[in-house]
N, C-alpha and C positions, 0 to 999 in steps of 0.2 A: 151212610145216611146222606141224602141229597138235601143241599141247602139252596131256597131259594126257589123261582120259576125256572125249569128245566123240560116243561114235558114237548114246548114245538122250537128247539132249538135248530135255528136258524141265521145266516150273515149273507146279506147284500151287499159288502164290499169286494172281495174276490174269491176267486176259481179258479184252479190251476190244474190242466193233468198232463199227462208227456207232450203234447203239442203246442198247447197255446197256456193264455195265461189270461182270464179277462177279468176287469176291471170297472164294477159298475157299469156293467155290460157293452164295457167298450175292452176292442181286442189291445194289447199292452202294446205290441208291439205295429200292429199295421197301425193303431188309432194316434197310440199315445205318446212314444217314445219317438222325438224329434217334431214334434206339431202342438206340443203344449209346453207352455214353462212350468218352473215347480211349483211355484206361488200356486196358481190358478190349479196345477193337480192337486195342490193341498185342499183348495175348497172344493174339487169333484170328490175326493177321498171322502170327504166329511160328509159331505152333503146329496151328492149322485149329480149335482147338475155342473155343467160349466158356468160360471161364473159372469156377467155380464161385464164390457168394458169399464162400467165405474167400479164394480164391485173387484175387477179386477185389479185396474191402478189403484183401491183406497187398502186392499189387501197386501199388496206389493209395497207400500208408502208405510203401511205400520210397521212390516217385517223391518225395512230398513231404519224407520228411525227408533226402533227400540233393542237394533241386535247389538249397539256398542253405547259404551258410557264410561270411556275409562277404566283403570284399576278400581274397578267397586267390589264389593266383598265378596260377589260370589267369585266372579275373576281370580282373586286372590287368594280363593280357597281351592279353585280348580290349578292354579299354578304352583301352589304349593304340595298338593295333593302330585301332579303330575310329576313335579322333583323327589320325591317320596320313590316315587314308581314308574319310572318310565318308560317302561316295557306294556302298562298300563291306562292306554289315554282314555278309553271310556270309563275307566274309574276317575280319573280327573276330570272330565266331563259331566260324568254323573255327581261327582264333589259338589260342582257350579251349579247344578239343576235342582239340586237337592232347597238350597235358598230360596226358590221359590214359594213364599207364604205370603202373610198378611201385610209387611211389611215393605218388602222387595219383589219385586217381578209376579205378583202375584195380583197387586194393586186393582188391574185392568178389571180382572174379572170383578171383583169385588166392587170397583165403581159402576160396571157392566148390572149389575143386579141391584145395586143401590136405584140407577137411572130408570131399570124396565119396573122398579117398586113402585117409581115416580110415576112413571107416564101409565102403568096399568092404574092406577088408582085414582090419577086425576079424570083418567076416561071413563070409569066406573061412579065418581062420588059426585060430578056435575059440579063440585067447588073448582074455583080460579085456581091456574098453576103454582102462584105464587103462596097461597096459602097450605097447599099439597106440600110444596116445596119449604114451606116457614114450619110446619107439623112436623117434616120427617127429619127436618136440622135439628130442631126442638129434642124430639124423641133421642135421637142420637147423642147428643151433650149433655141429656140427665143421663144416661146409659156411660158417661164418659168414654166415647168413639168419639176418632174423628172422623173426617171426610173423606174416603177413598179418592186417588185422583184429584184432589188440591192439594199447591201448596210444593214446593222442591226446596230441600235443603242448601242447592246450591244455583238454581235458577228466580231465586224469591221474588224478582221482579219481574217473573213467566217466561214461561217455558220458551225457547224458540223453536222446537217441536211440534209443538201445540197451534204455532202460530199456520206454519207451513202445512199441518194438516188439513186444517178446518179451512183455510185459502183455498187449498185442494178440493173440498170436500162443498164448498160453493160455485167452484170452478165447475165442478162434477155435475150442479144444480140439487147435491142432495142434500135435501132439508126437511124438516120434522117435528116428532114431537121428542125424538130423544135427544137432539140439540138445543131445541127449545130448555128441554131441563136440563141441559147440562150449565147453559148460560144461566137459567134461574138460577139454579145452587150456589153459583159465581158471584152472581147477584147482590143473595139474601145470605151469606155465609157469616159479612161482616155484622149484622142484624144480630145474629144467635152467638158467635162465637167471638164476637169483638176484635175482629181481624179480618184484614183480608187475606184471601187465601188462590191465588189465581191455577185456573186450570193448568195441571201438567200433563204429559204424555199420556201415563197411564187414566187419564180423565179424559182425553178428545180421542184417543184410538177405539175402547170400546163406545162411546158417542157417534164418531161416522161407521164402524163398521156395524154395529146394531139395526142404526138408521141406514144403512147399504143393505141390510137381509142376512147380513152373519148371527149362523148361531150362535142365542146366549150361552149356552151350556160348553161351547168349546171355544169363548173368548182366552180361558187359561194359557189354551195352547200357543197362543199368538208370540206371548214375550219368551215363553219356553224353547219355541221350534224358534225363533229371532235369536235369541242368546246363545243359543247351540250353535251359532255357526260365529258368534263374537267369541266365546269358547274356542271353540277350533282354531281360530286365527291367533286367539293368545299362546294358547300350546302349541300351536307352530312354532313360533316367535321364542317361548320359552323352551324349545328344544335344542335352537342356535345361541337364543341371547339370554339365559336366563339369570332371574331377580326372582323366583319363590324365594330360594333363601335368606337373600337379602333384608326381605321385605320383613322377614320372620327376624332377623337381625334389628331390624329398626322396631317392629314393634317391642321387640324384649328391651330395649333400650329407651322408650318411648312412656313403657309404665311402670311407675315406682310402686317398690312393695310399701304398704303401709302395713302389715300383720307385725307382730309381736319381735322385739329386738332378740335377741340370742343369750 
């Protein structure tokens, strides 16, 4: 039994037979290999087009400031995972990849779809952005959600990620209606939620790359394909210098049992 639409199955990204190999209709090897960087193949891959120079630098700009952040959890579960197995690095890899949710590295999208909520419905309702923007904070803190993309545990007084993109992304001359709401939410956050909450990374990278023309639907990939390559560089690192166990040493050391004495 077939599930699902299958009857005009069909794919626009490649072809491949004994000779060549093409690629959104471009040939791999006379087009693409040597005359394009990865960044920029990653938005042909997605999308069939090359990329435009700002789409290109704002694509390039999130990759890099969101592939590293220290020993953060998924790190530490890809290096632990890697000491386990190290004959296994895409299992340690996949470890780190796996964290990607609502929480961690997954944020982008998530404020990615919060913002297109924003900007389609303030173009559709004729009411001011601010009150768009006062309705869907509202909604969200009776719901008890917070704000995807406000707000860093360890950056509280804003991102400096955030600072350097959106620079960039004025530099670039791109401006909007999905930066416009990103700034309202900024705004009006303390209004609803009795705090400020300032824009982090994952809040200004789906904001300029939306308002650049990146698909919503494959914002996810952005911190996932960034962090795969902060991934790699930590199991490098823990191949010669390694602290998975360590780390696993400090945290057993770190929490006290409180269940039942003996």
């Amino acid at each position: 039994m077939r599930i699902g639409r299958q009857d005009d199955p069909h794919t626009a990204i490649c072809m491949a037979d004994a000779d060549t190999i093409t690629i959104r209709g471009k040939d791999l090897c006379d087009d693409l290999i040597g005359n394009i960087g990865f960044a920029d193949f990653y938005v042909f891959l997605l999308t069939g087009a090359t990329p435009t120079p700002a789409q290109s630098r704002l694509v390039n700009a999130a990759l890099v400031a969101i592939a590293e952040h220290g020993l953060t959890p998924t790190v530490q579960a890809a290096r632990m995972t890697y000491d386990a197995d190290p004959a296994a690095l895409q299992g340690a890899v996949a470890a780190g990849l796996l964290g990607a949710g609502t929480v961690v590295m997954g944020t982008s999208e998530l404020c990615g779809r919060f913002l297109h909520d924003i900007v389609t419905t303030h173009a559709a309702s004729g009411d001011t952005l601010d009150a768009v923007v006062q309705s869907k904070l509202a909604a969200r803190k009776a719901a008890g959600q917070t704000v995807p993309g406000y707000g860093h545990p360890l950056h509280a007084g804003g991102d400096p990620r955030t600072a350097r993109l959106l620079a960039l992304a004025e530099e670039l001359q791109v401006q909007g209606p999905y930066l416009d709401a990103l700034f309202a939410v900024e705004r009006l956050i303390p209004s609803v939620y009795g705090r400020q909450l300032p824009i982090n990374a994952s809040g200004s990278i789906p904001a300029v790359l939306l308002q650049g023309g990146f698909p919503l639907g494959a914002l996810k990939g952005i911190p996932i394909l960034a962090r795969t390559a902060g991934l790699l560089a930590h199991l490098f690192e823990e191949s010669t210098r390694p602290i998975g166990f360590l780390m696993a040493d400090y945290a057993d050391r770190a929490i006290a049992y409180d269940g039942p004495a003996r």
